[in-house]
Backbone as JSON Lines, residues from 0, in Angstrom:
{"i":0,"aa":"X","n":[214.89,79.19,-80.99],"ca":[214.2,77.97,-81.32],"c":[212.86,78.33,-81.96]}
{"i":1,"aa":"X","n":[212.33,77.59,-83.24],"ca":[211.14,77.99,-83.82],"c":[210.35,77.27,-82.53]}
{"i":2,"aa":"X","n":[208.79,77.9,-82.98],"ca":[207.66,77.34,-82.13],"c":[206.96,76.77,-82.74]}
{"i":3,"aa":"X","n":[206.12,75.9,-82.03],"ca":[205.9,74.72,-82.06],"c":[204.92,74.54,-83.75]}
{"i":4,"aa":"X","n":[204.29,75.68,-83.96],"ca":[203.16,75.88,-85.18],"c":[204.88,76.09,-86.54]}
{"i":5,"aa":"X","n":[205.44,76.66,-86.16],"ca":[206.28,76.8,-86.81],"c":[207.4,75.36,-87.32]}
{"i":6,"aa":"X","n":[207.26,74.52,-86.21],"ca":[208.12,73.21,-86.55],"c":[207.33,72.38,-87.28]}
{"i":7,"aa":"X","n":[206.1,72.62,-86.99],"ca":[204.94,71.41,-87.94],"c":[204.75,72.16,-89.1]}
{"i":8,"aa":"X","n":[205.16,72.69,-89.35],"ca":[205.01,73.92,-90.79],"c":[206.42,73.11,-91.68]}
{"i":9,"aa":"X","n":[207.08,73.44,-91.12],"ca":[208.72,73.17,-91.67],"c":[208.81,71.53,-91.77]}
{"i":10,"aa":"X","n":[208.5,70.63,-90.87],"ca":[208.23,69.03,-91.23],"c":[206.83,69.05,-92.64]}
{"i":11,"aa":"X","n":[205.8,69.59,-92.62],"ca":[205.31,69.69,-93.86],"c":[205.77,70.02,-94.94]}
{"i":12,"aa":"X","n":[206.56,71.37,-95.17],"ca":[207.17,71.44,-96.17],"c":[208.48,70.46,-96.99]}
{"i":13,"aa":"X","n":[209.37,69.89,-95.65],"ca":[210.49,69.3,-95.61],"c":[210.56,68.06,-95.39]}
{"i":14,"aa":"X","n":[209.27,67.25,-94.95],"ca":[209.33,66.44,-94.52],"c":[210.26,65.13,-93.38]}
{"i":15,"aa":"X","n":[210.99,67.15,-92.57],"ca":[211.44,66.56,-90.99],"c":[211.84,68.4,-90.7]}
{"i":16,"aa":"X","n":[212.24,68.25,-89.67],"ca":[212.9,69.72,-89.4],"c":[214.36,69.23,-88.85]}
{"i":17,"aa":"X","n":[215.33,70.05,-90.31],"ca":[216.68,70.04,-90.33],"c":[217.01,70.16,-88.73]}
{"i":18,"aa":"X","n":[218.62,69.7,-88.25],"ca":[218.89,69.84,-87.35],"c":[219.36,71.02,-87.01]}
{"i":19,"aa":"X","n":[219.47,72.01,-88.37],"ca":[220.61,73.4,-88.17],"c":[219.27,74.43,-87.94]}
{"i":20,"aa":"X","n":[218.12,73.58,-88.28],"ca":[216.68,74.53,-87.31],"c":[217.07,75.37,-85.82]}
{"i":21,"aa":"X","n":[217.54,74.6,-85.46],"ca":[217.72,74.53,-84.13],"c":[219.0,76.09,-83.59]}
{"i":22,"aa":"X","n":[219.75,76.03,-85.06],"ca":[220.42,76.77,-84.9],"c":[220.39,78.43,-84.77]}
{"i":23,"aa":"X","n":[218.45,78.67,-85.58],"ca":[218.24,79.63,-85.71],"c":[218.19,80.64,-83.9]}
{"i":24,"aa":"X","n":[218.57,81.69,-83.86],"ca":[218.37,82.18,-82.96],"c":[216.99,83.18,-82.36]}
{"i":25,"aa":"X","n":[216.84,82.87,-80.95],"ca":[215.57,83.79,-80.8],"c":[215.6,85.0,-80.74]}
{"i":26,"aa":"X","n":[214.99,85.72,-81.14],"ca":[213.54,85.64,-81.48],"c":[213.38,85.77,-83.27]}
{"i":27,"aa":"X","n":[214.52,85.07,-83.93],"ca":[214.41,85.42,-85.37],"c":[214.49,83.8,-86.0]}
{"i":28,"aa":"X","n":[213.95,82.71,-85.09],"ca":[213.45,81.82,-85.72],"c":[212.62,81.27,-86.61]}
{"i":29,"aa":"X","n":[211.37,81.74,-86.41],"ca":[210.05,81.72,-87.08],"c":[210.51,82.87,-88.08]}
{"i":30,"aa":"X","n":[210.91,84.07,-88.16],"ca":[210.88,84.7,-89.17],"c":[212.23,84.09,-89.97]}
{"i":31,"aa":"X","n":[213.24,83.41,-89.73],"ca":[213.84,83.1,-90.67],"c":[213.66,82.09,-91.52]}
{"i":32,"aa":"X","n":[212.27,81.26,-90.53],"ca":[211.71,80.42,-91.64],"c":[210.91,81.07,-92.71]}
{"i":33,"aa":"X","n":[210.14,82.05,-92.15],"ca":[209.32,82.38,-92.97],"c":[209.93,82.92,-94.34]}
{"i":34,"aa":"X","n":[211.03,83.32,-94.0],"ca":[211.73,84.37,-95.26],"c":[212.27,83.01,-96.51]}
{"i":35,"aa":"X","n":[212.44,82.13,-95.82],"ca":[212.78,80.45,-96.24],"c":[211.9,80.23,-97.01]}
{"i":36,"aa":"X","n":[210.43,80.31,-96.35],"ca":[209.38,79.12,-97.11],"c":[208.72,80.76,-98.13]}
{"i":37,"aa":"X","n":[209.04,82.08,-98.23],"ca":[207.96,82.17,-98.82],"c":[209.03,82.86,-100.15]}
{"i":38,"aa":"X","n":[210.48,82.92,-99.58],"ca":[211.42,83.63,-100.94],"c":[212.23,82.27,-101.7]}
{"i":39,"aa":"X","n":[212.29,81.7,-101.04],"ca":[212.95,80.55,-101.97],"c":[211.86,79.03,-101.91]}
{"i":40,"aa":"X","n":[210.32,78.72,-101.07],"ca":[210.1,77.48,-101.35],"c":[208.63,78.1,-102.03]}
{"i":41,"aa":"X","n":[208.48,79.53,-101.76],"ca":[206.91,79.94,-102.16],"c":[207.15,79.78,-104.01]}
{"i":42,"aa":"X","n":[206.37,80.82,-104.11],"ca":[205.51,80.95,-105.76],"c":[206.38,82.83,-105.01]}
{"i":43,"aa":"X","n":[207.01,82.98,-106.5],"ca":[207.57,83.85,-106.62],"c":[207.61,84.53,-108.16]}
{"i":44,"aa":"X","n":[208.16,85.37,-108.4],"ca":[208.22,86.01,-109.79],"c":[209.55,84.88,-110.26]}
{"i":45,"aa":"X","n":[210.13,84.5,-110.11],"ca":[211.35,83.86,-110.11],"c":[210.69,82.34,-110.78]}
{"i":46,"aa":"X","n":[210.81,81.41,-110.91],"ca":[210.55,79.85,-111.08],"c":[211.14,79.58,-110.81]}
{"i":47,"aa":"X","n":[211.0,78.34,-109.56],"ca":[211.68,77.44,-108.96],"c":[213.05,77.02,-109.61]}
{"i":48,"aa":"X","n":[213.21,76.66,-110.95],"ca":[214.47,76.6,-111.26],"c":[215.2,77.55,-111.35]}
{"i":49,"aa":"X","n":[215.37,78.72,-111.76],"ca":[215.78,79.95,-111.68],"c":[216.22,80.3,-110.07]}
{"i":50,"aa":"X","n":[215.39,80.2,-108.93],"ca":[216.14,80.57,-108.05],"c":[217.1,79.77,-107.33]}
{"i":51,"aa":"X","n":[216.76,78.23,-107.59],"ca":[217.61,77.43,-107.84],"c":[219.26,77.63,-108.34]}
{"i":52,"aa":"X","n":[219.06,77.74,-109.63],"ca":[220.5,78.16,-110.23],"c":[221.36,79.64,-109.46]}
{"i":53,"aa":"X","n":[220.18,80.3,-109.23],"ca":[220.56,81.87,-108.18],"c":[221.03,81.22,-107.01]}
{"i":54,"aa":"X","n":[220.72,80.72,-106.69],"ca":[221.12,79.82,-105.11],"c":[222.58,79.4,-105.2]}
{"i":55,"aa":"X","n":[222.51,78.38,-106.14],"ca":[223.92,77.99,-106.32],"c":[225.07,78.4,-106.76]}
{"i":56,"aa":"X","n":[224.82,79.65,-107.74],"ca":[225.92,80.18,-108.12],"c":[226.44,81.52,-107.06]}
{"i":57,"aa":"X","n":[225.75,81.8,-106.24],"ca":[225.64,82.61,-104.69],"c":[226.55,81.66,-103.64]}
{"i":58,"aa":"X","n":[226.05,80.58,-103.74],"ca":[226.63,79.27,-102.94],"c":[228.14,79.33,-103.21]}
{"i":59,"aa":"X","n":[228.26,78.98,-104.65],"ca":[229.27,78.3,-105.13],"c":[230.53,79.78,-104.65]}
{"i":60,"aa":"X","n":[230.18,81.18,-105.07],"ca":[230.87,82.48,-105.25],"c":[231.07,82.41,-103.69]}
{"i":61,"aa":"X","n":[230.92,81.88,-102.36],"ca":[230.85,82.26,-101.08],"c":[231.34,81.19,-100.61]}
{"i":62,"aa":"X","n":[231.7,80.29,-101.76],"ca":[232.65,79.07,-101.15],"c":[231.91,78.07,-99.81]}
{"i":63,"aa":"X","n":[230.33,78.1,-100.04],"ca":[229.96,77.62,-98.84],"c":[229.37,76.37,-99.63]}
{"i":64,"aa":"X","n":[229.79,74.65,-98.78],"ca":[229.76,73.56,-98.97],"c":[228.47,73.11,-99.04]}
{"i":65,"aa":"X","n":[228.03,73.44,-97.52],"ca":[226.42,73.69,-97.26],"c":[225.17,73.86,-98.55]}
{"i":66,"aa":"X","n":[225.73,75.04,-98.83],"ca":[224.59,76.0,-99.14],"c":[224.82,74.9,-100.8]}
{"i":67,"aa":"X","n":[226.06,75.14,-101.72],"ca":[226.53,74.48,-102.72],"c":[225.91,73.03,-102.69]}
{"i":68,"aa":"X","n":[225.92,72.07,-102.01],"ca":[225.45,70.61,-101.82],"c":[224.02,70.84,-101.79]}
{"i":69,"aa":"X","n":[222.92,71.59,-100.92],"ca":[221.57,71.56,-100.71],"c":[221.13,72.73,-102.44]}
{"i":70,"aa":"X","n":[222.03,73.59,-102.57],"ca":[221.23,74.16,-103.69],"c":[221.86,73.47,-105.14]}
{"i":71,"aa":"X","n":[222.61,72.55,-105.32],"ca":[222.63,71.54,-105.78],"c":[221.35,70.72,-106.48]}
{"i":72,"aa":"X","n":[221.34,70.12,-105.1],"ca":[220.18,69.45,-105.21],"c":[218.81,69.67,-105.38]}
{"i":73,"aa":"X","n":[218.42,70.87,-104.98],"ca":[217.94,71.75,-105.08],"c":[217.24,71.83,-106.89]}
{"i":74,"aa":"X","n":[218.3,71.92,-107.37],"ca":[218.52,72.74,-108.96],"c":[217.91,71.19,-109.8]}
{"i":75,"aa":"X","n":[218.77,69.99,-109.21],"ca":[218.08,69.0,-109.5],"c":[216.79,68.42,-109.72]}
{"i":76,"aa":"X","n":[216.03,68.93,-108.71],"ca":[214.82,68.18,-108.51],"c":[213.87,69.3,-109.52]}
{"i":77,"aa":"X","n":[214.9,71.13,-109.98],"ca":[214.06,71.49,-111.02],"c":[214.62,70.79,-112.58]}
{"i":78,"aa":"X","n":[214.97,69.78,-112.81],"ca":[215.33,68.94,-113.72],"c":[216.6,69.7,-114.52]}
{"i":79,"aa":"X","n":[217.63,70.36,-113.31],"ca":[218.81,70.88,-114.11],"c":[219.73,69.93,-114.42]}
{"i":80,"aa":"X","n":[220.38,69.94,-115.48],"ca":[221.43,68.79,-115.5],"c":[222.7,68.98,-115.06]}
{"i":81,"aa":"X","n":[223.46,68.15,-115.27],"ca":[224.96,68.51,-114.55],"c":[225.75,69.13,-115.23]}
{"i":82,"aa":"X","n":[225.32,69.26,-116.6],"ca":[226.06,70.46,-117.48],"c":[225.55,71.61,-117.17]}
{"i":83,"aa":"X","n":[224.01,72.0,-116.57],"ca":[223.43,72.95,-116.27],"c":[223.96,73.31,-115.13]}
{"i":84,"aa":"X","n":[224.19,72.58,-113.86],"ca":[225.3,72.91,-112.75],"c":[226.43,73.55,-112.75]}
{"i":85,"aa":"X","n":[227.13,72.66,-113.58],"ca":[228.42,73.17,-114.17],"c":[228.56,74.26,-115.13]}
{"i":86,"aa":"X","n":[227.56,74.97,-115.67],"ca":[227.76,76.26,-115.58],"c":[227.13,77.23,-115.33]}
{"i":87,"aa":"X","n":[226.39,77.11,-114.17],"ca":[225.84,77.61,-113.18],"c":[227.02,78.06,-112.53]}
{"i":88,"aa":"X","n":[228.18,77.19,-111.67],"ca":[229.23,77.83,-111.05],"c":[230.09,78.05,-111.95]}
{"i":89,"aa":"X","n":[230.53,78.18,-112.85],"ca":[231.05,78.93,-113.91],"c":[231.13,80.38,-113.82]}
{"i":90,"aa":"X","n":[229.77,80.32,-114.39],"ca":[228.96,81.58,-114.38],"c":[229.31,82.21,-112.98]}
{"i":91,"aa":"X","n":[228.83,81.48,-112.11],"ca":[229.48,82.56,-110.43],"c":[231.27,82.66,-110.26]}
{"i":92,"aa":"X","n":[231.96,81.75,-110.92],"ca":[233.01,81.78,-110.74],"c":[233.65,83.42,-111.49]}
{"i":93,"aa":"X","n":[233.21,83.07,-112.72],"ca":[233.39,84.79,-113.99],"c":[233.22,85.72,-113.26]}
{"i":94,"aa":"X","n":[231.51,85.89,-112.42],"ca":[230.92,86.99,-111.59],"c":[232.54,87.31,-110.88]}
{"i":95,"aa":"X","n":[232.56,86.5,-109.9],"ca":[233.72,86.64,-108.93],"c":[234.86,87.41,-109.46]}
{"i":96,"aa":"X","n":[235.47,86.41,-110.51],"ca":[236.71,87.17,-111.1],"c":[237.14,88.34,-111.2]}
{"i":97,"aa":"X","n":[235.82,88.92,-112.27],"ca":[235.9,89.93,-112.91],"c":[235.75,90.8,-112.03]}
{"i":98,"aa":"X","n":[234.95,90.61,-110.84],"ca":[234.78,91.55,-109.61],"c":[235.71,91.98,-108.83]}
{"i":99,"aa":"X","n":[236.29,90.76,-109.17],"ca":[237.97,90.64,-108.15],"c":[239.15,92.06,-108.86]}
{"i":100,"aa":"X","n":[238.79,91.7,-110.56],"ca":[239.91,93.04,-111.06],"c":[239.0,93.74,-111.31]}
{"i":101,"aa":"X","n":[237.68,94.48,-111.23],"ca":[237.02,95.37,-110.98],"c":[237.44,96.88,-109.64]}
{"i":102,"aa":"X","n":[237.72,95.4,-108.94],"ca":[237.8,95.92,-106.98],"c":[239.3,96.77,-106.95]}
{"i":103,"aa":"X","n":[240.17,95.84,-107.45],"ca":[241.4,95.87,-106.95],"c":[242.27,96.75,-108.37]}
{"i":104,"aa":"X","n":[241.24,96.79,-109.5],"ca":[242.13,98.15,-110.52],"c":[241.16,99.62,-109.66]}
{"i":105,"aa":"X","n":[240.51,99.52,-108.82],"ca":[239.38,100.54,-108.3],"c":[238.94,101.45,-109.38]}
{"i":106,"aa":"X","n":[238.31,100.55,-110.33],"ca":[237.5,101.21,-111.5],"c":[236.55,102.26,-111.09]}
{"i":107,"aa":"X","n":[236.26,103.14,-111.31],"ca":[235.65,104.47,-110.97],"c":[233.92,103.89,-111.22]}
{"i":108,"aa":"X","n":[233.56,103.96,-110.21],"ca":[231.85,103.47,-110.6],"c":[230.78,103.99,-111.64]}
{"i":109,"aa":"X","n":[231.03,105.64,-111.72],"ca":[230.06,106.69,-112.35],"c":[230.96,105.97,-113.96]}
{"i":110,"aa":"X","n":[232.18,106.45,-114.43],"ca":[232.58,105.79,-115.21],"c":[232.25,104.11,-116.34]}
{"i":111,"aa":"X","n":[232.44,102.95,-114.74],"ca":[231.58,101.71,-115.27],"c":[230.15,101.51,-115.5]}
{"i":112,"aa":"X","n":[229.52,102.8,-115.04],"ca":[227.94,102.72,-115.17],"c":[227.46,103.63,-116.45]}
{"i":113,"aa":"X","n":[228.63,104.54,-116.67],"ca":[227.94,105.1,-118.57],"c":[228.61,103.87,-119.58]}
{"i":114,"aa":"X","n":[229.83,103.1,-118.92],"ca":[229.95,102.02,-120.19],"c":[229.31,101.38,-120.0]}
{"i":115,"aa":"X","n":[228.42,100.84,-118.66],"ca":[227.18,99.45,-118.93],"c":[225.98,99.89,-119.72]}
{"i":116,"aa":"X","n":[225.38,101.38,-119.24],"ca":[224.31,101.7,-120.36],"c":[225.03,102.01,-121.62]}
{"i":117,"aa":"X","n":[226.05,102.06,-122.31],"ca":[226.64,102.65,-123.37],"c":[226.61,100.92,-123.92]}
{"i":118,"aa":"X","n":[227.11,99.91,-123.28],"ca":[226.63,98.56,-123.77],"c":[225.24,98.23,-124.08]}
{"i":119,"aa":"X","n":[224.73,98.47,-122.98],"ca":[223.3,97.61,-123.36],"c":[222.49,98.79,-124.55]}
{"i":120,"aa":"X","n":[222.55,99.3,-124.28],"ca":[222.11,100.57,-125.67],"c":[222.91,99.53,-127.11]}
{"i":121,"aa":"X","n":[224.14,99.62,-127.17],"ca":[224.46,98.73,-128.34],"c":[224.14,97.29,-128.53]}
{"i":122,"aa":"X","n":[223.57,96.22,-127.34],"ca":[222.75,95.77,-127.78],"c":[221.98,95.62,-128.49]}
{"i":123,"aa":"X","n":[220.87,96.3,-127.81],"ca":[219.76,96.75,-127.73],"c":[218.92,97.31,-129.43]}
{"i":124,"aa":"X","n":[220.31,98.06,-129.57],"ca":[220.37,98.25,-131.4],"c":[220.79,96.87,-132.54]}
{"i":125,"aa":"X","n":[221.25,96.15,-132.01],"ca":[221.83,95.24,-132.56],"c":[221.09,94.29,-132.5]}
{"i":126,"aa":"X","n":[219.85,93.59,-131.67],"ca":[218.88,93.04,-131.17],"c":[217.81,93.63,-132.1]}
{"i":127,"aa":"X","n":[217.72,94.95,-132.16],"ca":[216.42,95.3,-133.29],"c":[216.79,95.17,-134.64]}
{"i":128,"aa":"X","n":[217.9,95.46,-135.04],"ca":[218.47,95.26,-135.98],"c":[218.58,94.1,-136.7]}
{"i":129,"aa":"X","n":[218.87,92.85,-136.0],"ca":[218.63,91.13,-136.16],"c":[217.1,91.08,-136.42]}
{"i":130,"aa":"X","n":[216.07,91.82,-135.38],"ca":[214.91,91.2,-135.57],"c":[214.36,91.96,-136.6]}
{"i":131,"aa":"X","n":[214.48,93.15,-137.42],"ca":[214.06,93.7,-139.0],"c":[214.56,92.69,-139.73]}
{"i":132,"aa":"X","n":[215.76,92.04,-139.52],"ca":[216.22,91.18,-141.14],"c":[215.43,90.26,-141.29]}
{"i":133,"aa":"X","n":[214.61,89.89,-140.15],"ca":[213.67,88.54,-140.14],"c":[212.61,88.81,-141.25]}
């Protein structure tokens, strides 16, 4: 159970303290708020919409209703639209996929990690290359 400095903290930010508060266990109450209010409600390198959309497409890939409905809404109130939603879980849905025949062809890791820098290198050329023709 959070304490008591800790529940008037969380009704300020939230304006009540959720009932699944309750759910947190001791003695990792107060710190699981804290990890709450200062990685996803603080001032971060991230912008609020951004971790937003990170939220949900995490949500959406873990099949959790919860997390999907509140970071939802969430994404909303940073003025995402519902096309912006919708491919937000898209986007986590692809993640998933591709991870799925990643896992299960057991692609050799050292292997997929000289073709990801062997990609972004061809980018990277192709990106400077666009920006000389300018």
């Amino acid at each position: 159970m959070v304490t008591d400095n800790t529940r008037a903290e969380i009704e300020e930010y939230l304006g009540q303290v959720p009932s699944w508060i309750e759910a947190l266990a001791d003695p990792a109450a107060d710190h699981s708020w804290a990890i709450m209010r200062d990685l996803e409600l603080g001032e971060t390198t991230l912008a609020g919409r951004e971790k937003a959309l990170v939220s949900l497409g995490a949500a959406a890939a873990m099949n959790c209703p919860y997390c999907i409905h509140f970071h939802s809404e969430e994404a909303k109130l940073e003025d995402v639209s519902a096309e912006g939603l919708s491919e937000a879980m898209n986007v986590a849905a692809t993640v998933r996929y591709f991870s799925t025949i990643l896992h299960g062809a057991e692609v050799e890791m050292d292997t997929f990690r000289e073709e990801t820098a062997d990609i972004v290198s061809h980018i990277k050329q192709q990106e400077a290359t666009a920006a000389g023709d300018d």
